[in-house]
C-alpha positions as CSV (number, residue, x, y, z in Angstrom):
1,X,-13.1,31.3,14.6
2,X,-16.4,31.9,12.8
3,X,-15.5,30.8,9.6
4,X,-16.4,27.2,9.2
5,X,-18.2,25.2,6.4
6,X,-21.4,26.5,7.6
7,X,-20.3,30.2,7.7
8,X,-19.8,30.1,3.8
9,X,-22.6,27.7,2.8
10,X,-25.6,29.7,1.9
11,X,-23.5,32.5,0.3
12,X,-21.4,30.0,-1.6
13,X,-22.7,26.9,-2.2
14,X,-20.4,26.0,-4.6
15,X,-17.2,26.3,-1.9
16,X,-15.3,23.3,-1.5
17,X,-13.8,23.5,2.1
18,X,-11.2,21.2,3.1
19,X,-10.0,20.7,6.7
20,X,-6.7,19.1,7.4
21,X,-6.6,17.4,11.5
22,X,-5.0,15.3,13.1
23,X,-7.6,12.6,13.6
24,X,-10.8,14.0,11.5
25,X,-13.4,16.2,12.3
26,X,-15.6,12.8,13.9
27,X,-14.7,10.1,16.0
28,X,-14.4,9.5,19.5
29,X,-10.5,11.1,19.0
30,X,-11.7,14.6,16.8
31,X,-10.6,16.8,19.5
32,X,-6.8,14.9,20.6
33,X,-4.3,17.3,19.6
34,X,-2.3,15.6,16.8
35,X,0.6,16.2,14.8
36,X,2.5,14.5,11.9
37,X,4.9,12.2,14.8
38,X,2.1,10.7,16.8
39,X,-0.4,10.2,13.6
40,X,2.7,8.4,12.0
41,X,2.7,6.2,15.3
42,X,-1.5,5.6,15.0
43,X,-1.7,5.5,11.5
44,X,0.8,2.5,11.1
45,X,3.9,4.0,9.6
46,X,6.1,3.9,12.4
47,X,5.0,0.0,13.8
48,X,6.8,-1.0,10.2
49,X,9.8,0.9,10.0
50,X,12.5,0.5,11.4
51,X,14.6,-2.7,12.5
52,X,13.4,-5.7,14.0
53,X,13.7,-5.7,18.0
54,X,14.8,-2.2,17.9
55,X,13.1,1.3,18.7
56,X,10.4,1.9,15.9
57,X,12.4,4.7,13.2
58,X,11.2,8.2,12.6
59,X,12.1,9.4,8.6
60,X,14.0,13.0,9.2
61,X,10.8,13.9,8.0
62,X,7.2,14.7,8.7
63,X,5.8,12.6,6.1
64,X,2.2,12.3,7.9
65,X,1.9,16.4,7.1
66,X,2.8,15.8,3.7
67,X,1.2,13.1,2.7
68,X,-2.0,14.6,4.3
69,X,-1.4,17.9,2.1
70,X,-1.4,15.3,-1.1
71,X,-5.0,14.0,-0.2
72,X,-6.2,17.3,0.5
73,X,-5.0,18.1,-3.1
74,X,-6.6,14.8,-4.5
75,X,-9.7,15.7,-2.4
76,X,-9.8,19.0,-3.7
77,X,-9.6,18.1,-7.3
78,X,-12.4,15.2,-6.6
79,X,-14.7,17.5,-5.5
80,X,-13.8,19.8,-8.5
81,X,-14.8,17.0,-10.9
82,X,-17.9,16.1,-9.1
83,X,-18.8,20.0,-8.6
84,X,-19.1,20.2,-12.9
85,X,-21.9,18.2,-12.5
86,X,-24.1,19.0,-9.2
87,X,-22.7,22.6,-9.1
88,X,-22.5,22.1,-5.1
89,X,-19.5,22.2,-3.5
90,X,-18.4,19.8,-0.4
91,X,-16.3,19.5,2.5
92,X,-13.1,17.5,1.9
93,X,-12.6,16.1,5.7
94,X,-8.7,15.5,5.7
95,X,-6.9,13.3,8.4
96,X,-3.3,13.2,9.6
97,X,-3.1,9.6,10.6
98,X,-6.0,8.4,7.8
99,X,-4.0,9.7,5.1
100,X,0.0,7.7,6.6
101,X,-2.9,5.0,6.8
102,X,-3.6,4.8,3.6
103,X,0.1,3.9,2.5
104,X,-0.1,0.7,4.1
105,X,-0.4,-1.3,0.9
106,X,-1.5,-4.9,2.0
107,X,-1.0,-4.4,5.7
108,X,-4.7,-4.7,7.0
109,X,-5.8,-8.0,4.6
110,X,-2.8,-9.8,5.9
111,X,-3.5,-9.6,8.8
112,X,-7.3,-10.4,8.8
113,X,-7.0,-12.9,5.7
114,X,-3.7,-15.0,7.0
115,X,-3.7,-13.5,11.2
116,X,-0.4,-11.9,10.0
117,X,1.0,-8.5,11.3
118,X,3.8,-7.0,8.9
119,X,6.9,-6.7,11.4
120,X,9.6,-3.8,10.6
121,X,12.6,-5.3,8.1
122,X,15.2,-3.3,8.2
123,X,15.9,-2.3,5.0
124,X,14.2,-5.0,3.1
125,X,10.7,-4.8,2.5
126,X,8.3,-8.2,3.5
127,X,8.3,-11.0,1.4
128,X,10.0,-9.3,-1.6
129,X,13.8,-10.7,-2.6
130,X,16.0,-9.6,-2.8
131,X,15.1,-5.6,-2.8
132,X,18.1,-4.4,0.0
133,X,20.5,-2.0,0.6
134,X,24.3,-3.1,0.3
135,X,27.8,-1.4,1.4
136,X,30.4,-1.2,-1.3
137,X,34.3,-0.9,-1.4
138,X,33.9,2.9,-0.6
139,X,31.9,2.7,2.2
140,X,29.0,3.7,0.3
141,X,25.7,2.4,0.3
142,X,23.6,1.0,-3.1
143,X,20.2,-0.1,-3.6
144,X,19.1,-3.1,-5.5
145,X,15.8,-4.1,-6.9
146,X,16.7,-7.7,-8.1
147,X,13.2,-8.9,-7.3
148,X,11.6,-10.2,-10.5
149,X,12.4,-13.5,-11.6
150,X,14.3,-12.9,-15.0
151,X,16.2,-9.1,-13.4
152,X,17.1,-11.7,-10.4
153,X,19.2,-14.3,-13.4
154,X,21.1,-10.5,-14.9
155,X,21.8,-9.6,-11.3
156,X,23.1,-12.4,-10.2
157,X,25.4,-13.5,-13.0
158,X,26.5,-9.8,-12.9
159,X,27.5,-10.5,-8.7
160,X,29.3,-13.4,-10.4
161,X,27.1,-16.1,-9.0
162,X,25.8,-18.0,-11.8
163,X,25.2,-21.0,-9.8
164,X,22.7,-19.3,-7.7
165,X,21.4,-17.5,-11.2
166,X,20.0,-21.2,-12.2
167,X,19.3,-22.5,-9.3
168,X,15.8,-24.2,-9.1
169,X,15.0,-23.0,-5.6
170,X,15.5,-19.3,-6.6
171,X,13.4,-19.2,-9.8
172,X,10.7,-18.1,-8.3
173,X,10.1,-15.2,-4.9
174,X,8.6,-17.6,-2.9
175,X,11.8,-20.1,-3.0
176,X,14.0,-16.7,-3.1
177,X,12.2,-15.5,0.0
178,X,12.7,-18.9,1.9
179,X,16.5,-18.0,1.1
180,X,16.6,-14.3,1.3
181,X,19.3,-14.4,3.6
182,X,21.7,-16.7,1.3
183,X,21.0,-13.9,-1.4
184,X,21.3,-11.1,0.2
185,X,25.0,-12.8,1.4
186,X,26.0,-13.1,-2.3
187,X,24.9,-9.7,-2.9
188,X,26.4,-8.3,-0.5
189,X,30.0,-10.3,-0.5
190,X,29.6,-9.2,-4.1
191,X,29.4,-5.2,-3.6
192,X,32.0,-5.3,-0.8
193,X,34.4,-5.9,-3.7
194,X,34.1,-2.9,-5.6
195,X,33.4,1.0,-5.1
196,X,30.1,2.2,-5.9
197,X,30.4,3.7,-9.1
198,X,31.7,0.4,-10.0
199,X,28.8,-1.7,-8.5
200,X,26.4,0.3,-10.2
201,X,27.8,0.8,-13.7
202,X,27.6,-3.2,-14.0
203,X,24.3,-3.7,-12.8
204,X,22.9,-0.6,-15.2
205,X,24.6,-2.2,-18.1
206,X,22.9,-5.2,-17.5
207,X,19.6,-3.4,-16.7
208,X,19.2,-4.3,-12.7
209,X,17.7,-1.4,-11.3
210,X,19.8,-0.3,-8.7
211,X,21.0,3.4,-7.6
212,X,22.3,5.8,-4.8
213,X,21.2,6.8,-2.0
214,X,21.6,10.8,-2.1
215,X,22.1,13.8,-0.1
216,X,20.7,17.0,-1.0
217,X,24.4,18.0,-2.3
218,X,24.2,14.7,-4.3
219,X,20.9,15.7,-5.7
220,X,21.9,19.0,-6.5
221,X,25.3,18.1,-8.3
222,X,23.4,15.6,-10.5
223,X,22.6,16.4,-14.2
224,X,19.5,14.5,-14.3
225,X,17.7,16.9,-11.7
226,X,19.2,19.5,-13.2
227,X,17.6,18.4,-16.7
228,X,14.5,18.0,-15.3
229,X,14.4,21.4,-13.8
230,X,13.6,19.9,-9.7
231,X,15.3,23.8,-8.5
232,X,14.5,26.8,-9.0
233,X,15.9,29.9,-8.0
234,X,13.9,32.8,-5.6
235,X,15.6,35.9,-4.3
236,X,15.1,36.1,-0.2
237,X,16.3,39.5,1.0
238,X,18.5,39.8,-2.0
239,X,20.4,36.6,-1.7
240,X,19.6,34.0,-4.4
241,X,18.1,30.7,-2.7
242,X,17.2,27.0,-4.6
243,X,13.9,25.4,-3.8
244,X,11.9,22.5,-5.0
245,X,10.0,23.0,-8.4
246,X,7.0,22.4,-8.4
247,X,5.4,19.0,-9.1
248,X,4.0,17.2,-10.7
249,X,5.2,18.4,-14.2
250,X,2.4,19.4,-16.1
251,X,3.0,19.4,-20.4
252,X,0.7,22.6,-21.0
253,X,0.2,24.0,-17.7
254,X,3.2,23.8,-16.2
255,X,3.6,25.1,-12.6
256,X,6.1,27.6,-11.0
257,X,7.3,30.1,-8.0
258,X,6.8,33.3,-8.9
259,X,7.6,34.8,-5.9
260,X,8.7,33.1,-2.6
261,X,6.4,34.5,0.1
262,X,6.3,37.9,2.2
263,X,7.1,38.3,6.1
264,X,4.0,36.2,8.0
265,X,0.8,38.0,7.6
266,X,1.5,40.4,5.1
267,X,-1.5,39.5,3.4
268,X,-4.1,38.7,6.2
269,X,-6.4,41.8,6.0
270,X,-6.1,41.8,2.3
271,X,-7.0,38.5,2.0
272,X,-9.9,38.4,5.0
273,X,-11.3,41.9,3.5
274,X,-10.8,40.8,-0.1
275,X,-11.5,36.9,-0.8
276,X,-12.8,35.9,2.5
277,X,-15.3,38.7,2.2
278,X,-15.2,39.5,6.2
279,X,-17.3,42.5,7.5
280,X,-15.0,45.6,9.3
281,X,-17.2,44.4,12.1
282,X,-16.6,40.5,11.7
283,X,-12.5,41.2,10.7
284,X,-11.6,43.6,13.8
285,X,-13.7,40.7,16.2
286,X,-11.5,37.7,14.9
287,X,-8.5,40.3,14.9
288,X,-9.1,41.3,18.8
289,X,-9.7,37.5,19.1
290,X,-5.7,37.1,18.0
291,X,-7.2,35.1,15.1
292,X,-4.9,36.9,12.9
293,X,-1.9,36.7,15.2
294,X,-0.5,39.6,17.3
């Protein structure tokens, strides 16, 4: 299209330019095609998740687009910090599949440290216990977090299993691991007893952290998102629609939606006249080009 790095470099030298691809803008696979599904697939994400033996999981999401948009951001405001000193500005090179890479925690040393290659778990997580989700008396679901040593003693006295509260092999994660499923058993035996609300009200009084698993009518009917403002209310066409705040929550500088977007490219000339600083010439090639869309 013309307006690469280069295009903007002598005239602003100062620009930070951030690209957001698939697979980079170098490599041997620059030029594949890639979106968020498949870069979740190279980048590691999908090899873990899911259930052991089974079809690796998608999330209903596209996590591999947002995650990339949160190292663009990070990018953006690393280059801002370095840019108060050199006064240059940089290209922040953003990757699809680098960026679901970079959630992998531990993944890569195990693997060339011990030969070990993190298989999916269900809805445990690898040599953490217990840390599952169980089904309750309503047919609901709860998650537990019972994984440090003295939380593991509160929640198990509080699933009424104080014999497996003091027992020796369990003080520690290594011996809980070795007997995850024994625990989770107890656990889970446990919550089929009682209804949700229930199974959670015991474990918060005993300070287990443990929760729901919500739907966005859950979140929305819950006073603690409403408390901490997560909606906020645009007009679209005259009809009143919730979206996400924004976030993080900033104390002084707090940010907002101040309006929620016009039709698609109400603002293109404006902005490649205006801020982009495009020549009549340069603006009616790229527009003939269907740079700009029809």
């Amino acid at each position: 299209w013309g307006l690469g790095p280069e295009r903007f470099k002598e005239s602003n030298p100062g620009l930070i330019y951030t690209r957001i691809s698939g697979y980079g803008q170098d490599g041997p696979y620059a030029d594949k095609p890639g979106y968020a599904s498949v870069c979740e697939g190279i980048g590691g994400l999908r090899y873990v998740n899911g259930f052991p033996g089974e079809r690796p999981v998608r999330p209903n999401l596209s996590l591999g687009d947002t995650v990339a948009g949160l190292h663009a951001a990070l990018g953006i405001a690393l280059a801002l910090l370095e840019r108060h000193s050199s006064k240059q500005g940089q290209v922040v090179d953003v990757a699809l599949f680098e960026s679901v890479f970079n959630l992998l925690e531990a993944v890569i040393p195990e693997f060339d440290g011990a030969g070990e290659i993190r298989q999916p778990a269900g809805s445990t997580v690898t040599g953490i216990v217990p840390t599952n989700t169980y089904r309750c008396a309503d047919g609901k679901y709860v998650i537990i977090g019972g994984n440090g040593d003295s939380i593991f003693k509160r929640l198990m006295v509080t699933a009424e299993r104080p014999d497996l509260a003091e027992d020796p092999r369990l003080a520690k994660n290594p011996g809980r691991v070795e007997n995850e499923a024994e625990i989770d058993g107890a656990i889970e035996a446990w919550c089929a007893t009682l209804p949700s609300p229930d199974v959670l009200a015991k474990l918060e009084a005993n300070r287990v952290p443990c929760g729901p698993i919500y739907s966005a009518a859950d979140m929305m009917a819950d006073p603690h998102f409403q408390a901490r403002g997560l909606f906020q209310q645009v007009e679209i066409n005259g009809a009143p629609l919730k979206i996400p705040a924004i976030l993080p929550r900033l104390g002084g500088t707090p940010g907002g939606t101040r309006w929620p977007g016009g039709d698609a490219g109400c603002d293109t000339e404006s902005v490649a006249r205006g801020e982009l600083g495009l020549s009549e010439e340069e603006f009616q090639r790229l527009k003939a080009e269907g740079v700009f869309g029809a």
